[in-house]
NUMARMAR-833076 format. One record per residue (C-alpha): x, y, z. Coordinates in steps of 0.02 Angstrom, whole numbers, plus 32768, in hexadecimal, padded with zeros to 4 digits. Layout:
<pts>
XYZ/...
</pts>
This chain:
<pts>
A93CB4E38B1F/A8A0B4C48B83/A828B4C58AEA/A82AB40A8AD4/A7EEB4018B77/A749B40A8B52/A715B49D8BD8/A676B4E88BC9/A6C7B5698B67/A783B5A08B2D/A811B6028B6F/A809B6A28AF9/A8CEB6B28AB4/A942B7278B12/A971B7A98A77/A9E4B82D8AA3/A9A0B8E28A6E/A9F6B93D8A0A/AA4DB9B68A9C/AA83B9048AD6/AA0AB8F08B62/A991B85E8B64/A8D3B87B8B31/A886B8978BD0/A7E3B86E8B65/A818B7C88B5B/A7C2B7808C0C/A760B6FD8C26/A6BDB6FE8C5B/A6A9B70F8D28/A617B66C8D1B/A6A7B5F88CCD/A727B6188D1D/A6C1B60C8DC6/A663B5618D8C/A71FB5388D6F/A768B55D8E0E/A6DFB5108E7A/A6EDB45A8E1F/A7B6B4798E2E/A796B4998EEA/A72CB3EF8F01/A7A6B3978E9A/A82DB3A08F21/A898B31F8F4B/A8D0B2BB8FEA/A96EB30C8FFA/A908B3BF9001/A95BB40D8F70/A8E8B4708F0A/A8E4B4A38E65/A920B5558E40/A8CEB5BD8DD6/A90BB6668D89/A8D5B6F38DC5/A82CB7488D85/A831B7F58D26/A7FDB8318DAE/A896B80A8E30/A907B8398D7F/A8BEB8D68D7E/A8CFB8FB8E2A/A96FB8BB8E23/A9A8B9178DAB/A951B9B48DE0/A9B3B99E8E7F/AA57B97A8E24/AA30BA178DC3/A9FEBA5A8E62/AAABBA318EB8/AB14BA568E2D/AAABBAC78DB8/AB63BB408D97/ABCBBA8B8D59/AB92BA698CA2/AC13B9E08C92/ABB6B9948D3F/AB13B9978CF7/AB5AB9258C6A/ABAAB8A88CD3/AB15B8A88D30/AA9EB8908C92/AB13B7F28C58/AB1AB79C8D06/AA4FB7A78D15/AA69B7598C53/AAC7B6CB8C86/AA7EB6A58D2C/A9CCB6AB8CC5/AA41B6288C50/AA57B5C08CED/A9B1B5CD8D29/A963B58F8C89/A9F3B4F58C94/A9C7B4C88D3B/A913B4C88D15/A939B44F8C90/A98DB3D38CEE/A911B3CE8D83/A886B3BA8CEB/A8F0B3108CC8/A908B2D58D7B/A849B2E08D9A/A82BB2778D05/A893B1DA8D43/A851B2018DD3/A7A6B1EC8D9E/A7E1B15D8D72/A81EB1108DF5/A790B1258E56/A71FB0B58DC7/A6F2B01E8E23/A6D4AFC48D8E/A77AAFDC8D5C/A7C9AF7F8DFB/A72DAF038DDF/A77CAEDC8D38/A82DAEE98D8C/A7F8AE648DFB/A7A9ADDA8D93/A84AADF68D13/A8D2ADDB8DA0/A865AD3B8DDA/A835ACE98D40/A900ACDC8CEF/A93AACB68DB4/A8AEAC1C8DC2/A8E0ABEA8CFB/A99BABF98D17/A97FAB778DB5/A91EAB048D4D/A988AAF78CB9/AA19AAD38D38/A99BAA3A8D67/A971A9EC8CFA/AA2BAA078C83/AA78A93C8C81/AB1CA92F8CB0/ABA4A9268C29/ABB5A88C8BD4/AC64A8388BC3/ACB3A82E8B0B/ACBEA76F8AEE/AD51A7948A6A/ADB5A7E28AFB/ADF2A7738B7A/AE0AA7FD8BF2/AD87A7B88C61/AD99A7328CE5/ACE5A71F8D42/AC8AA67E8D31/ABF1A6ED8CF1/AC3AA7358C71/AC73A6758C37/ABE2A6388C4B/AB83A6B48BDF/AC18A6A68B5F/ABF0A5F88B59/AB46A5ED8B42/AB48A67B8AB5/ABC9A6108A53/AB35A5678A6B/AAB8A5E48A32/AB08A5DA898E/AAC0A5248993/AB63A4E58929/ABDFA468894E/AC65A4E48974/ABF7A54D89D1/ABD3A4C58A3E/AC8EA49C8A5D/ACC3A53D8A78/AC40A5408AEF/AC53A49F8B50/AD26A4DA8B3F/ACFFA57C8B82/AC9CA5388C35/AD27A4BA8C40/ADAAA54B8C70/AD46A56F8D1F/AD7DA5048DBF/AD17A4758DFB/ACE5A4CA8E86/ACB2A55F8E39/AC1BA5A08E8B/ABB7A59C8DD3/AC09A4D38DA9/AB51A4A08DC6/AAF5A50E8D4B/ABA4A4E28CDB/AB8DA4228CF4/AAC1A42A8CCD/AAECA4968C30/AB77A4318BF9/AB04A3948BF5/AA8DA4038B9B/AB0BA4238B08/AB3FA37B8B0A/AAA5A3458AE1/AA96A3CA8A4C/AB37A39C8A14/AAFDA2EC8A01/AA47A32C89BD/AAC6A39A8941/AB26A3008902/AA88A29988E7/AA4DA329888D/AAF1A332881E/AAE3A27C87FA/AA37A28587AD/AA73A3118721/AB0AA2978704/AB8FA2AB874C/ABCCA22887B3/AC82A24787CD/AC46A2E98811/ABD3A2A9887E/AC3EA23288C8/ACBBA2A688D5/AC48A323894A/ABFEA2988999/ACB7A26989F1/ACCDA3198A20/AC52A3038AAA/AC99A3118B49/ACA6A25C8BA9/AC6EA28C8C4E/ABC3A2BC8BFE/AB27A2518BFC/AB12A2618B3C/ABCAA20C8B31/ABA1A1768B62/AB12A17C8ACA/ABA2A1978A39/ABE0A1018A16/AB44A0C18A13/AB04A14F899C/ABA0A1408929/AB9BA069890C/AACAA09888D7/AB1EA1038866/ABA4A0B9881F/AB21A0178804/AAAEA06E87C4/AB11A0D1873E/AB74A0298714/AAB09FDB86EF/AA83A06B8672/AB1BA06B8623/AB0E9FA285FC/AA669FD385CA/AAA3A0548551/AB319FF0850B/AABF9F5984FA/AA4C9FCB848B/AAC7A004842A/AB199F578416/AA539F2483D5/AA639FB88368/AB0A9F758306/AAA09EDD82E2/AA119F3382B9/A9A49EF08328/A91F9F6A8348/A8B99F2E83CF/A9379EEA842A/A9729FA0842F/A8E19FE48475/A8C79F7C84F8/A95C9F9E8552/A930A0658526/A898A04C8588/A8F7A00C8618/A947A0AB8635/A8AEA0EF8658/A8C4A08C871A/A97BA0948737/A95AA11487D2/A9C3A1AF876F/A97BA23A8725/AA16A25686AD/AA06A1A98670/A942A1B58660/A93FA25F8610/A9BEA28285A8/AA36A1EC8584/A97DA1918557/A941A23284EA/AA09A20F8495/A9E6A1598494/A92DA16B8440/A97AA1F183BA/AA09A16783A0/A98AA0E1838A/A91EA14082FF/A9C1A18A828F/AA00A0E782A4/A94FA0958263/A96BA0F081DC/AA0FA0D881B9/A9EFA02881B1/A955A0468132/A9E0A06180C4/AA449FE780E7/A9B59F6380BC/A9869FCA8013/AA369FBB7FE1/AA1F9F018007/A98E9EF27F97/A9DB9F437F17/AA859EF17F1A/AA1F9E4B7F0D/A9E29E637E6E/AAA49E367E3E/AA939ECF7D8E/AB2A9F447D9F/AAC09FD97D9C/AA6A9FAA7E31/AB049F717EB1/AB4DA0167E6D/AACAA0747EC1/AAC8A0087F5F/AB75A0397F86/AB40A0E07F66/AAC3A0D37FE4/AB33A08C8070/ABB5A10D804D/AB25A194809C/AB53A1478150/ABB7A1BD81B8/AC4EA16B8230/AC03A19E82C2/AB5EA13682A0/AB3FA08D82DE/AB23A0388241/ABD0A07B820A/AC489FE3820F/ABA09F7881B9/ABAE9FEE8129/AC6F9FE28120/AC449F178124/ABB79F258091/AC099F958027/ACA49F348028/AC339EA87FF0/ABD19F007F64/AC859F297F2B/ACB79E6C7F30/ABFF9E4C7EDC/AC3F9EDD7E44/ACE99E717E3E/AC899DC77E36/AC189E097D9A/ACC19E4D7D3E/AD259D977D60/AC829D4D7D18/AC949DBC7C84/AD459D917C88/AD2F9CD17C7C/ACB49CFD7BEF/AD469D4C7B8E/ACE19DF27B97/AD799E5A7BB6/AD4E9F0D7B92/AC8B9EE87BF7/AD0E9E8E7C9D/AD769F227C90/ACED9FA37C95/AC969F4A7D1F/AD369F2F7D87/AD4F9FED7D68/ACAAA01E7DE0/ACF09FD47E79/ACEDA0847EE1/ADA0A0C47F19/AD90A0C07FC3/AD50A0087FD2/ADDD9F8F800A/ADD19F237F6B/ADF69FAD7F0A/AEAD9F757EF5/AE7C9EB37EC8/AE009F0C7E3C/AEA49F707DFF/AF009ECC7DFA/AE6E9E8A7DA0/AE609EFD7D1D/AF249EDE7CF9/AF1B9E3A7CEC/AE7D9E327C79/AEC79E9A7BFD/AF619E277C1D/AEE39D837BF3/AE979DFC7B45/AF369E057B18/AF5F9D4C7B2D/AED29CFC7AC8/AF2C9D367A2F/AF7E9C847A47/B0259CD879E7/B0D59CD37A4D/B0E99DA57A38/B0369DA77A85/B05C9D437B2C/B1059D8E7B33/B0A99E297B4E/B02E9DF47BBF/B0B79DC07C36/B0F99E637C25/B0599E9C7C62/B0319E337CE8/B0EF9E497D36/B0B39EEF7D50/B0539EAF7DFF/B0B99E927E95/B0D79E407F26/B0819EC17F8A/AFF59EB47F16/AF4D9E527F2E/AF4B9DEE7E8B/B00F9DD17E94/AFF09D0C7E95/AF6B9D107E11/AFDF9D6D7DA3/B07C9D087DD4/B02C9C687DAB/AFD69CAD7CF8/B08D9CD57CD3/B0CD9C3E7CE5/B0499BDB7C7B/B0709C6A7BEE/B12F9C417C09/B1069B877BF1/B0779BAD7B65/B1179BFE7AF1/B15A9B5C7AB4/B0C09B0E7A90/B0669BB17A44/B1089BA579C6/B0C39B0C7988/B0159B31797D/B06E9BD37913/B0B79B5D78A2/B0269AF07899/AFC69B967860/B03E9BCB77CB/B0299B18778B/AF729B207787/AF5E9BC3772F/AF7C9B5E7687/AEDC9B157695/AEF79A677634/AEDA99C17696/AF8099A276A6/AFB59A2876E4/AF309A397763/AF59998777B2/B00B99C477B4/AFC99A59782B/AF6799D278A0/B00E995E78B4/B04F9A0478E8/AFD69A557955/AFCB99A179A5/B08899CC79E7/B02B9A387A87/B01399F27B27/AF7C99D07B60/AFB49A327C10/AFE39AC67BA1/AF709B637BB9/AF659B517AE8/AF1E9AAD7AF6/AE509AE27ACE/AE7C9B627A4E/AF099AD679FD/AE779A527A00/ADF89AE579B9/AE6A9B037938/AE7B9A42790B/ADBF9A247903/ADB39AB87896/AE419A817824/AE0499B57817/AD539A0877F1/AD999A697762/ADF899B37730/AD4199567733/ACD899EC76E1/AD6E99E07649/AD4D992E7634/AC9799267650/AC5A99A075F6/AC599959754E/ABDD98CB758E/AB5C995375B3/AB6E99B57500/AB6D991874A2/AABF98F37521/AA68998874F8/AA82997D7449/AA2B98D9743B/A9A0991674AD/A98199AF741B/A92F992773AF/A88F991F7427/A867986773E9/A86C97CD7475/A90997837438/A98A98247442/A931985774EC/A96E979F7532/AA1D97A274D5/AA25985D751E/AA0397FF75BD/AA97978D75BC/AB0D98047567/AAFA9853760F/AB0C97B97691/ABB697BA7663/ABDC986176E8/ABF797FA777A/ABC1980F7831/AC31989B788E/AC7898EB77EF/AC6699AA77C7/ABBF99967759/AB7B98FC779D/AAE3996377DB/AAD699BF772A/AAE0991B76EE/AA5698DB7745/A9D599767754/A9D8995A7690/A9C498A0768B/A92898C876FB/A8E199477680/A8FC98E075ED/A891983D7657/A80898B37658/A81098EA7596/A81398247573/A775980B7601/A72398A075BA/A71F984B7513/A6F397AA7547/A66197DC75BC/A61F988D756A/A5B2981274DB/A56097A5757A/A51E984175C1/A4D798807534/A48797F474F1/A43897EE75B4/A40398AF75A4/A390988B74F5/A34B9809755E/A302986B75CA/A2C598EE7550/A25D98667500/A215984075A6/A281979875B9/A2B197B87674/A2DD970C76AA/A33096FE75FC/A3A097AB761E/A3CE976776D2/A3F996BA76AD/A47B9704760D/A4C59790769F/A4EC97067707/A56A96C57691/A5E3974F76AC/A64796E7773B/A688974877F1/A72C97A577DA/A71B97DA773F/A70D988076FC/A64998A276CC/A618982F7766/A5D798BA77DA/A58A9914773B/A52B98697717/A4E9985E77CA/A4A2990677BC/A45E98EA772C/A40C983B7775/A3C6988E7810/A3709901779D/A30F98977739/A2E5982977CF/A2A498C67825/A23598E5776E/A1E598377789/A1B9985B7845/A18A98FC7821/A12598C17779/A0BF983677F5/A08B98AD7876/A041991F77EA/9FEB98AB779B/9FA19861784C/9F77992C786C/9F0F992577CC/9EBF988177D5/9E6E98CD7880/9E6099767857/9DF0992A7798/9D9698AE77DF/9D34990B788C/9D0199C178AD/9CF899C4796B/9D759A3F79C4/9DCB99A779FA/9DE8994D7988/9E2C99E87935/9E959A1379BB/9EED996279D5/9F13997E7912/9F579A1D7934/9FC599EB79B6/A00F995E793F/A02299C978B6/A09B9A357946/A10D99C77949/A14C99CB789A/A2049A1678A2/A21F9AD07887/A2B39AA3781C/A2499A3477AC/A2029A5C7706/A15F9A27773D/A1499AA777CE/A0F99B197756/A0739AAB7732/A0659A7F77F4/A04C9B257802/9FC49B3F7790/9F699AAC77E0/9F6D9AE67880/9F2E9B967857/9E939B3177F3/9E619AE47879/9E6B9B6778FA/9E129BCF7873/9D779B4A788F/9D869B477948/9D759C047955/9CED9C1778DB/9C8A9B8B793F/9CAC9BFA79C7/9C679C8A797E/9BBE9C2B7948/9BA39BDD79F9/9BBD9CAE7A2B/9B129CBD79E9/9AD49C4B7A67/9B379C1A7AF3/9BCE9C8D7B26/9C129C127BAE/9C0C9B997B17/9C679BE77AAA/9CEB9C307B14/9D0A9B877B4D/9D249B6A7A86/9D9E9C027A5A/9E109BC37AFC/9E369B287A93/9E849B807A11/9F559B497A51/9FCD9BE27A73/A02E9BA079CC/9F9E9BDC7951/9F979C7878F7/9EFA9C7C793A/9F2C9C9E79EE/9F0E9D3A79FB/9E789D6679BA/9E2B9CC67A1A/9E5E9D207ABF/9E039DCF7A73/9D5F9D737A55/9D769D0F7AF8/9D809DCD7B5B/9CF29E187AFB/9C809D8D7B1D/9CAA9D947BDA/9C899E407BE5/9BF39E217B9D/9BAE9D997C25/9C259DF27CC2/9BFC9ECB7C7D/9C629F357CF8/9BFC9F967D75/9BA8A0387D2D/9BC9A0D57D96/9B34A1307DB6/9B59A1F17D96/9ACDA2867DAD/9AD6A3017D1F/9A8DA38F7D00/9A02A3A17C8C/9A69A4087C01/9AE9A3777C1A/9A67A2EB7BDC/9A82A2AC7B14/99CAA2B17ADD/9A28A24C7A45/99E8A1877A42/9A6DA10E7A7D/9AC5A0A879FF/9A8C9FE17A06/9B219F8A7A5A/9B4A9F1979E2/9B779F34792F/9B159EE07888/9B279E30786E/9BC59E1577DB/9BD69D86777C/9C639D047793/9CC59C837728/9D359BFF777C/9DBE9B90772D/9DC79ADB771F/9E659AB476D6/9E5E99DD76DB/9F1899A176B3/9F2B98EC7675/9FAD987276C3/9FF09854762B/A006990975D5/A0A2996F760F/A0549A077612/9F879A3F7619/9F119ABB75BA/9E969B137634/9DDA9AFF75F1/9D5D9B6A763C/9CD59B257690/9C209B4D7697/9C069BFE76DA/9BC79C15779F/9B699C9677E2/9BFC9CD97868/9BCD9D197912/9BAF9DE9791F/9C339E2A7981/9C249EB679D0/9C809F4D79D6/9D129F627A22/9CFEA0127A94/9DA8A0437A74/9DB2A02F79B0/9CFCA0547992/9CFD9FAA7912/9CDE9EFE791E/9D749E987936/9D529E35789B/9D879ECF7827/9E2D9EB27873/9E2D9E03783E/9DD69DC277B0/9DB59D187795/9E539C9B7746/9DF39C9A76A5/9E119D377686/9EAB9D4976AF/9EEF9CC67643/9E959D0B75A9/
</pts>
């Protein structure tokens, strides 16, 4: 029992011996057990008990040497004895046990840090516990209850429902105050917060007005109690309002009003004056609506004014896709009721075109037209009508009594209810009337069909039965003109046969006896104008005869050089008749020859008789103006490019000698010569010659240097010929003769073709060999 104890060292275990007595071996030693006893005898405690410990071996022995001693004849003594030193050893070794426990706690007890700890424990929770009981707020009332009745608790009630910083919050507030007395011992701090939510009411309202809503406000705004400084500011507050939302709704209305009319600017300027109407609804978001408004409905009308455009151009194809372009505006848009308006025109336009077509007796094209009016336009039933009554009208121009029985059939089909119902009524009745008189133009038709004369004025007596109010009247009086003009053709017809068999002879006389065969169709009958395109083809046969020998004999005339002779004999072929404008021609001609012929001949007396440049020049400039539709332009030609032949190769001499002289000399030469040209090459090598470009001056190396002599800079001297061709006045045409040979100029070489430029053009001579 004692061994967990922790003693210095253990109890040894009581074991019985075998006889049954205990091991008087088993002791413990005399230093323990007297250690033991002397710390159990300081250990004692206030009370003075001690702690008992068994007896040693010692005393047992003793004992038990007395016991055997006293009763050493009782064997069953002994044993009792043995057993009750057992147990009381038993007891001893309990008791020891439980006084080894007390002296632990009381150890213990005795710790003064223990009690130190004690101390600080019992202090610390005592000082926290009074602190907590502080500083805890008292329990706040339940505002949902109304179990509570101070004006505190109200009052905080209150201002927790303004807190909210709502409408009703305020109310229920304000309401909730209103419930204490007047003399209530808190009315003052009520009154001064009372005022206070008045005021936020009023701050709340403004603020509900400016997002929009104005009933609202208003609303709020009365809820203020009347006895409050911020009451005697609604009214006020609520006519700014009212005025203010009554201004930007005129301004809205008046945009949108500008919008129906499409007047854009207009629009936008009273947009922009929402931007100052003192509401931040109105500026923000009805003007964000208004701008959005503005730009669809811009665009909108962009298609409105293309559909215009196109609807102008008055084709079919075109107001068929205008209509389709106003159809693409929605009912809710601004422009809605203008396209409603313009496609109910274009429809009337499409019905305009088909009555047109109509009155042009283009039936199946009015129809088809009339058929394109779209179904949901409001002239769609008049187009219906129309279409009815057109094929009625086809059907009527058959000018037969079956035919306009049926097209009153047809056009009874229209009612009263319908749009063309007086329109059809009153073609019906001129088709009842037309009956009688269509009978007789029937009549007048069968009797015609025979085709003789008489029977043919037979239909015109009849056909002249109609009334000239009658619907049949133009196609009656059609029919009559074609009738008398088969009458007139019958009888006249035989004039113009007989006519153009006389004509067939070709001689004078049958061509004037064709003539009056035909005078006898008289003005306004059938083949008066057949009549008379022949007489006026046969006048010019018999003209054509007479006149053709005149200008013939005038044409041989002038090919034997007789031009006065040729022009006098032209000028008998009189005005208005046939070869007149062919004579005329033919006399401005040869009086353009004889000009033409003097100037020549002037040319070549001056260009024979000197040789200075000009002389030869002023020859040359006659010689010009010879017509290019003459015969003698050739030979103007020639002359010219003789002389300018001279010119340049007196030029070419005077090169020898003077440049400035004889580029002077080649800038004679006219633009109109052959020679041109080449007179402008010369003139440029020459001043080259007098004016050479600067040289540029380059070092080179010495491998770079041509030892090889440099070429003389201007070529051998070649021989030229010129051509003097002298034409006498009185010879058509001239011979050139070639004239003594002159030493031409050198020319030098030209330094991009490596050859003189005379190798390019030989002299005339040579050419014309």
């Amino acid at each position: 029992m004692t061994k967990d104890r922790k003693f210095p060292e253990q109890w040894p275990n009581a074991q019985p011996s075998e006889s049954g007595q205990p091991d008087s071996g088993a002791k413990m030693p005399a230093s323990s057990l007297s250690g033991f006893r002397g710390s159990a005898a300081g250990a004692g405690s206030p009370q003075g008990s001690y702690l008992h410990l068994p007896p040693s071996s010692s005393d047992v022995s003793s004992g038990g040497e007395a016991t055997d001693r006293a009763g050493s004849g009782n064997p069953k003594r002994f044993g009792q004895s043995t057993r009750a030193q057992l147990e009381s050893s038993q007891r001893y070794r309990d008791r020891g046990s439980s006084d080894r426990r007390l002296h632990g706690w009381l150890k213990w007890l005795t710790n003064w840090q223990l009690w130190a700890l004690i101390t600080f424990l019992l202090t610390g929770g005592l000082g926290g516990t009074a602190l907590l009981t502080l500083l805890r707020l008292p329990e706040t009332p339940n505002c949902g209850e109304s179990s509570w009745t101070s004006g505190s608790e109200h009052l905080y009630c209150a201002q927790q429902a303004a807190s909210e910083q709502t409408v009703d919050g305020l109310l229920r507030a304000i309401a909730e105050v209103h419930q204490l007395p007047s003399d209530h011992p808190l009315r003052p701090e009520i009154n001064r917060q009372i005022e206070k939510w008045a005021g936020q009411l009023l701050d709340l309202a403004e603020k509900i007005f400016n997002e929009g809503k104005l009933t609202e406000a208003i609303a709020s705004a009365r809820q203020i109690p009347s006895n409050t400084t911020a009451a005697g500011l609604v009214q006020e507050r609520i006519t700014r309002w009212q005025s203010i939302w009554n201004e930007a709704e005129k301004l809205y209305k008046n945009a949108e009003s500008e919008l129906e009319k499409e007047n854009w600017n207009q629009a936008l300027g009273y947009m922009r004056q929402l931007l100052s109407v003192e509401n931040t609804y109105w500026e923000t978001v009805r003007y964000d609506s208004l701008s959005q408004l503005i730009r669809v409905t811009q665009q909108e009308g962009q298609t409105l004014e293309k559909a215009r455009s196109l609807a102008k151009q008055g084709e079919l194809k075109n107001i068929t896709e205008a209509i389709a372009l106003v159809d693409k505006i929605e009912p809710q848009s601004k422009l809605y009721k203008k396209s409603r308006s313009l496609a109910t025109d274009f429809s009337k336009q499409i019905l305009a075109l088909a009555r047109k077509n109509g009155d042009d007796q283009k039936w199946e094209d009015a129809i088809y037209i009339a058929r394109q009016v779209p179904g949901n336009s409001s002239v769609k039933k008049e187009a219906e009508d129309f279409i009815e009554l057109t094929r009625a009208k086809s059907i009527a121009t058959r000018v037969t009594v079956r035919s306009l029985e049926d097209a009153i059939a047809k056009a009874q089909v229209i009612g009263p209810d319908r749009p063309l119902h007086l329109e059809a009524k009153r073609l019906i009745s001129q088709w009842q009337d037309s009956i009688k008189d269509v009978a007789y133009l029937e009549q007048a038709r069968n009797l015609a069909m025979a085709g003789n004369v008489n029977n043919l004025r037979s239909a015109i007596a009849q056909a002249q039965l109609v009334s000239r109010t009658n619907l049949v009247w133009d196609r009656a009086q059609e029919e009559i003109n074609e009738w008398q003009s088969q009458i007139e053709e019958t009888e006249d017809r035989p004039y113009l046969r007989q006519a153009d068999q006389l004509a067939s002879y070709g001689d004078r006389a049958s061509l004037q006896a064709a003539i009056d065969t035909a005078r006898k169709v008289g003005s306004g009958r059938a083949l008066y104008t057949e009549a008379q395109d022949k007489i006026e083809g046969w006048n010019e046969d018999i003209q054509r005869l007479e006149d053709q020998p005149i200008l013939d004999r005038a044409w041989n005339l002038a090919q034997w050089g007789n031009i006065n002779g040729a022009i006098a004999t032209a000028q008998g072929i009189r005005p208005g008749r046939l070869l007149y404008s062919e004579a005329q021609s033919a006399i401005q001609t040869w009086q353009q020859e004889g000009r033409d012929r003097q100037l020549l001949d002037r040319a070549y007396q001056l260009g024979d008789i000197s040789q200075s440049p000009e002389r030869l020049i002023q020859a040359m400039d006659l010689a010009n103006q010879v017509s290019s539709k003459s015969n003698l332009r050739f030979s103007a030609d020639a002359a010219i490019q003789d002389w300018s032949q001279r010119i340049l190769a007196l030029a070419q001499q005077r090169s020898l000698e003077n440049l400035p002289q004889a580029i002077e000399l080649a800038r004679m030469i006219p633009f109109y010569s052959n020679l041109y040209n080449q007179a402008r090459r010369e003139v440029e090598t020459w001043e080259t010659i007098l004016n050479p470009p600067p040289v540029r001056v380059q070092e080179l190396s010495p491998a770079a240097i041509d030892p090889s002599p440099t070429p003389p800079p201007f070529p051998q001297e070649t021989p030229r010929e010129s051509v003097n061709p002298p034409v006498s006045p009185s010879e058509p045409t001239r011979t050139p003769t070639v004239l003594p040979a002159t030493s031409a100029s050198p020319m030098p070489i030209d330094p991009i073709e490596g050859m003189g430029r005379d190798s390019q053009n030989p002299p005339l001579i040579e050419r014309i060999e």
